[in-house]
Each structure stands twice: as structure tokens, then as C-alpha cells.
N, C-alpha and C positions, 0 to 999 in steps of 0.2 A: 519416235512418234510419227513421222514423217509417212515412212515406210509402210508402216498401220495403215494411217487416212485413208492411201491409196489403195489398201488391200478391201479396206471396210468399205470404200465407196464402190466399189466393185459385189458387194453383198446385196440381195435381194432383202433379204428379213432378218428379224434379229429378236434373242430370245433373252428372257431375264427370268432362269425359272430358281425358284424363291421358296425358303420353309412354308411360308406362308402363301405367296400368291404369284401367280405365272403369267406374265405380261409377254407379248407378244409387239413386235412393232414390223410391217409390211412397209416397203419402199415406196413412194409414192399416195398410201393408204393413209400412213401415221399406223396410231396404237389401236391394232383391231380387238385383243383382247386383255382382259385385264379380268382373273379369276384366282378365284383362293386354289392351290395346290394339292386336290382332292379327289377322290374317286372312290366311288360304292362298285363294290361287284360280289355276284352271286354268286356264291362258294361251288354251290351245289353243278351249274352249269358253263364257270368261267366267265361269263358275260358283263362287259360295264354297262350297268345301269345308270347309273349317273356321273359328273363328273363338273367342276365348279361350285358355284353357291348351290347348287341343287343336292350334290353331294356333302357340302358342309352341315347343310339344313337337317341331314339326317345322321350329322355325328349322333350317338349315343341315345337312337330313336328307332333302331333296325332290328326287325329278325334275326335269330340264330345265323340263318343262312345269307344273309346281306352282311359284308363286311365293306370298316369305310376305311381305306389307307391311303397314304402320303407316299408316294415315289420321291420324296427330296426332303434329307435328312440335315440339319446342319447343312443347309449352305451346297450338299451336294445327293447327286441323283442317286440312290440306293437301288432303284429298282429299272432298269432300262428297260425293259419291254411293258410295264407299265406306264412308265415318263411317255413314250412314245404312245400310245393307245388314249391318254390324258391327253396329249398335246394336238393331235391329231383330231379327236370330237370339240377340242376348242377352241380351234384356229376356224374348223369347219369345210366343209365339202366346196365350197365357192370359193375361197379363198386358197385351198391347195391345188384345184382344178389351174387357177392364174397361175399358180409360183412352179406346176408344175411344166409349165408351158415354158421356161426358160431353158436354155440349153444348159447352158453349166450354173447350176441352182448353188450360191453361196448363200452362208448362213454367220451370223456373227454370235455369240454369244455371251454374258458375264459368268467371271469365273471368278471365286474371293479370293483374295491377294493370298498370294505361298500357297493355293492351291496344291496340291499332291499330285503327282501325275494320274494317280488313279482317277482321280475326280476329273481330271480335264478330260481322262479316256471317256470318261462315261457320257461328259456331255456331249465330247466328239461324237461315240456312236450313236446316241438318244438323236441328233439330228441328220446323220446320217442316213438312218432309219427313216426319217421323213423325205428323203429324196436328196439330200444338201450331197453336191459333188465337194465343198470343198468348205470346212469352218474353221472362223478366226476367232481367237478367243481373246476379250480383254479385261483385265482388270477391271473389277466392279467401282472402288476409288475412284479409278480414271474417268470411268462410264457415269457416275454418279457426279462426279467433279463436273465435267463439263453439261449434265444436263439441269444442272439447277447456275451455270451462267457464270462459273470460278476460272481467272484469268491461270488456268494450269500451265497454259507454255512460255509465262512470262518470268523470267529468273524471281522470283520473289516468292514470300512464302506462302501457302495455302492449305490451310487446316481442316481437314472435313472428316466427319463422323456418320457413320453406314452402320444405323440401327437397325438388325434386324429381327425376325421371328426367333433363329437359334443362336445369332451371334455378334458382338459387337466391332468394328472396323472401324482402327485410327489410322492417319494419317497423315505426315506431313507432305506436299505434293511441292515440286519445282521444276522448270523448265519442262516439262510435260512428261516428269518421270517421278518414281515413289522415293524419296527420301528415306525418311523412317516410318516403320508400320509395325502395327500390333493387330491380333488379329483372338477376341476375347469370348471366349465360349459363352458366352451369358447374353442373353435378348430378351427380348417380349414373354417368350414361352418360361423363362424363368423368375421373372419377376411370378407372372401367374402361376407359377410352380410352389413360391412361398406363398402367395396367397391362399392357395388351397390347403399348404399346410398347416399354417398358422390357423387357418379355422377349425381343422379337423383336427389338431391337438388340444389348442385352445377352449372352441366350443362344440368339438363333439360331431359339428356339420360338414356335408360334404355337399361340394358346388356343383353345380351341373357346368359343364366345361365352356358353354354359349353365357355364361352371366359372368364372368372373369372379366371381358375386357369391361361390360358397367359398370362392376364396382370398381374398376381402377378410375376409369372417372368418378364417382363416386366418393375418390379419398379428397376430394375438393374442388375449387377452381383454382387451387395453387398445388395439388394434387402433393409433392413429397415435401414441400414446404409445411412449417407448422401453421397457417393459417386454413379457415374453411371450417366444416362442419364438424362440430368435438364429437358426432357419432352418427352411424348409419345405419338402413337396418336389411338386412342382409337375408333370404330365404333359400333356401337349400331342403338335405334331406338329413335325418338326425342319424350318427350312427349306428345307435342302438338299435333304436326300434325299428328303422326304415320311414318313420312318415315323414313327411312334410310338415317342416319347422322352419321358422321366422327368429333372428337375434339380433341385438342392438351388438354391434360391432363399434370399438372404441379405435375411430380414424389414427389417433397417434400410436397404438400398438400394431396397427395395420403398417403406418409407417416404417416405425422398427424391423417390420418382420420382410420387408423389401431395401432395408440396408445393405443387406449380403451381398446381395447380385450386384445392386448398386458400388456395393465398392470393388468391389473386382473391376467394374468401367473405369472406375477413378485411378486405380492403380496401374491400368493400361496406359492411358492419358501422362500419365505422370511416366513413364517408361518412355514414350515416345517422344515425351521434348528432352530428358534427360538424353537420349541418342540423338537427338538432334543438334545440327552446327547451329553454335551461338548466333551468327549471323541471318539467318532462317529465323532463329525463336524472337530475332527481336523484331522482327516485320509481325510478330501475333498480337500485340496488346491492340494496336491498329484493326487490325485485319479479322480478328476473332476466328474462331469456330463455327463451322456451317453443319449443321443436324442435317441428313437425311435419312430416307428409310423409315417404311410403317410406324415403328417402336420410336420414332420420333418426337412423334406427339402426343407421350406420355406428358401425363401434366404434370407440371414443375419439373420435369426433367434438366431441361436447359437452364432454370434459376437454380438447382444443385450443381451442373456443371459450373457457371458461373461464380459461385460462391468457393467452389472447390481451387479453380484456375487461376480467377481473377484477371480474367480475358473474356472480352465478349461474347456471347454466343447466341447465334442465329438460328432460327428451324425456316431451312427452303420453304417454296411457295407450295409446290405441292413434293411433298418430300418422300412419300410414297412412289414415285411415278419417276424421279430423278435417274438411275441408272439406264432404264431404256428409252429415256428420251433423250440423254447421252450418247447412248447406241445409234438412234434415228438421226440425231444431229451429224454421225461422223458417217453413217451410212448416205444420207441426200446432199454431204460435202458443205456441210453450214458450217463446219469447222475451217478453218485456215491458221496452219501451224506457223511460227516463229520458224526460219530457217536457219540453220547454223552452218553454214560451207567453212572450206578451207580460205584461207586467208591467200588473198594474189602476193606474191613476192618477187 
């Protein structure tokens, strides 16, 4: 980790591009952008029209000829001359005009644990593309670990969970390297996945993709817990007929029907203290489980991990914003590692 510090404090900016949303952090700046992971462009002339919340705002509201796609599928860039053309109107004209003003422009980026190499290439190039001579890629755990404030280089154990839009990330973290990890295809987008189905089996309705995450708040204030509201009422479009229909939705079959995904997290969790040294698992009952990541602040999420573990668990302060403020922390050298030299004899 040592080796890293030095390389990342050496980097101008640093990128955390995300199923969901693409965080930007500038050296000396902080977080310049923070934007959902989006872009409309006109089929007809190739052109981006929009690109962030502007582009979100017209999922499933566009012409024939305005299309709205995601350059970052799971966790990685699918489309690189896209990623680059999004990242580029979102950082902004003022802000590249300074970074490009460096001689040798480093660039840091998160990358999900046991990444492929394909995927590292791609974010290699995507910043490449924006002028970067030279990018370092780290572990999103790592990046996520140290910016929500997790004594990662201290031999003892550290538990954190990297919620995110396509996929969930355990981990047990020690001396400032990964232990055991799982790395669980299921996030945010699939919880909302069975939500949508369960209504268009169940009642027939089909959701419009912008009212998903309120009815997840919606299943409570203890949200997968059985306490809260015994029913909600939910408006969509009817499949039959096409109009617009309103239904009383029963909160506890809403529950059941986000069991699925949910357990696939559970059975992650449970993989990765079974791989873990006895010694490591027994620093958790103490130390608990640290949530970060969007899909964090699912509600009740943390009171079912909890119930499931029987070890504590935390959701960071802002747990959205964790991995690149991890990044910014190792890039402005706020980090200072544990040293391990050879022994004099």
C-alpha cells in the first residue's frame, strides 16, 4: 500500500465512474462533480444532447430519435468513446482547460475488486482519452474503506460492504490489503428489478422507472423489516389497456418479492467470514460492518444484515460519496500508511 500512496499522490484527479453515478474528485478542488451515469444523444446526427441529471430526467420521455444510454454496465465502462464524451461535458470546459495545463496529467481511478483485465483496459483508455499520461487503478474496498474514516492499515479486522447500483462488494480488509472478498451481482437495480416485477405479475401494472426508488421508501420507515405501513398505493400504467391506474399494494408481499436478491447478499456475507482467519472474524462482533455505497440506504437494509450476522452494522455518514473521497484523501497525502521494513539484525 505503501508504493500506491506514493504513486496516487502523484495524480492530479480521480475518477469513480459508477452504474449509477460518476463522481469526479480534482486535486486541490475536492469533489467537482457528482452526476448520475447518463447520456441522451440523437441517433439521427450522433450528437450529445444531454448528459447527467438532465439526461436522467428524460429516461423514458424521448423521441424516436433521442436515445438515453449508460456507458457503465455493472460496475464497468461498456462503451469507451461514450464514457469519454460523458465525462468530458461533466468535468467541464474550465476544469480540463486547468488539468490540462500539467505536464504529466495522472489520473487515479476505482476499479471493483477481481476486476478483469478487460475492464481495467477500458478504464485505462476512457481516461486516457481525456489527456491522463499515466493511470493508477485501486480497489474500490480500499478507496471506499478509507473514505468513510476505517483504520485499514492497522492489522486488525475491518468489515465493509460496497452497495452498489449493479453489484454488491464484501470484504474483510487487514493491514491495508483485501483479505477475503465476494464480489455479488445483485444492487439497487435489482432489488428494483423485482419490484417491477412483482407488480406486473401480481397487479397487472407497469412502473415508470423514475417512481422505483419511492416506493422503496415507501415499503416503511423500517423498509424490509415487518414493521410500517400494512399497505401502499402505488400508480403506474395498467397492462392491458395502457391507461393510468392507481393500486393498493400489500407492503409485506412487496417484501417477499425483494427476498431474492436480498439473499444472494446474505449468502455472499456468509462466504466471506467462512474464508476468513478465525482470528480476523473475532475482531467483528466489536467492530461490526460499515455500509457504503448509494444502495446503502435502503431502508431496513442494515436491521436485515444485522438480524442475519449478529454483528453490528453501521451505514457511513455519507456513504454515497465514500470511494472518492477515499481517492481524494490518498491523492492530497491525508492518508499516512503503517510501515513495515525489514527487521535490523
Amino acid at each position: 500500500m505503501t508504493v500506491s500512496l506514493e504513486r496516487l499522490r502523484r495524480c492530479h484527479f480521480a475518477v469513480d465512474v459508477g452504474a449509477a453515478r460518476t463522481r469526479v474528485y480534482v486535486k486541490g478542488a475536492g469533489l467537482v462533480v457528482d452526476q448520475p451515469s447518463v447520456a441522451a444523444v440523437n441517433t439521427r446526427t450522433g450528437a450529445l444532447i444531454a448528459v447527467g441529471e438532465l439526461a436522467q430526467q428524460m429516461t423514458g420521455r424521448t423521441p424516436g430519435y433521442i436515445t438515453v444510454v449508460r456507458p457503465i454496465h455493472g460496475g464497468t465502462i461498456v462503451d469507451i468513446e461514450m464514457a469519454q464524451r460523458m465525462l468530458r461535458h461533466l468535468i467541464g470546459d474550465k476544469t480540463r482547460r486547468s488539468l490540462r495545463r500539467r505536464a504529466r496529467l495522472r489520473a487515479a481511478a476505482c476499479t471493483p475488486h477481481a476486476a478483469d483485465p478487460l475492464a481495467q483496459r477500458a478504464t485505462i483508455e476512457t481516461l486516457v482519452g481525456l489527456g491522463a499520461r499515466r493511470v493508477e487503478l485501486v480497489d474500490t474496498l480500499i478507496a471506499a474503506a478509507v473514505g468513510c474514516g476505517l483504520p485499514v492499515d492497522r492489522p486488525e479486522a475491518t468489515m465493509i460492504m460496497v452497495c452498489g447500483a449493479a453489484a454488491t462488494q464484501v470484504a474483510v480488509l487487514s493491514l491495508g490489503s483485501v483479505v477475503t472478498a465476494e464480489r455479488i451481482p445483485v444492487g439497487g437495480e435489482a432489488v428494483e428489478h423485482a419490484i417491477m416485477q412483482h407488480l406486473r405479475h401480481q397487479h397487472a401494472l407497469l412502473l415508470p422507472s423514475q417512481a422505483v426508488r419511492p416506493l422503496q421508501l415507501a415499503l416503511s420507515g423500517n423498509g424490509t423489516a415487518p414493521h410500517g405501513p400494512a399497505s401502499t398505493e402505488i400508480q403506474g400504467r395498467d397492462v392491458v389497456t395502457g391507461l393510468a391506474r392507481s393500486v393498493r399494494v400489500d407492503t409485506a408481499a412487496m417484501r417477499d418479492a425483494i427476498q431474492t436478491p436480498l439473499t444472494a447478499v446474505m449468502d455472499g456475507i456468509g462466504k466471506v467470514l467462512r474464508e476468513c482467519p478465525p482470528d480476523l472474524v473475532a475482531d467483528l462482533p466489536e467492530r461490526g460492518i460499515v455500509m457504503v455505497g448509494g444502495s446503502a440506504r435502503m431502508p431496513g437494509l442494515d436491521q436485515m444484515l444485522r438480524r442475519a450476522t449478529g454483528v453490528p452494522v453501521y451505514i457511513a455518514e455519507r456513504p454515497d460519496v465514500c470511494a472518492i473521497e477515499g481517492l481524494g484523501a490518498m491523492l492530497e497525502g491525508r492518508i499516512e500508511p503503517m510501515l513495515l521494513g525489514p527487521l535490523a539484525t
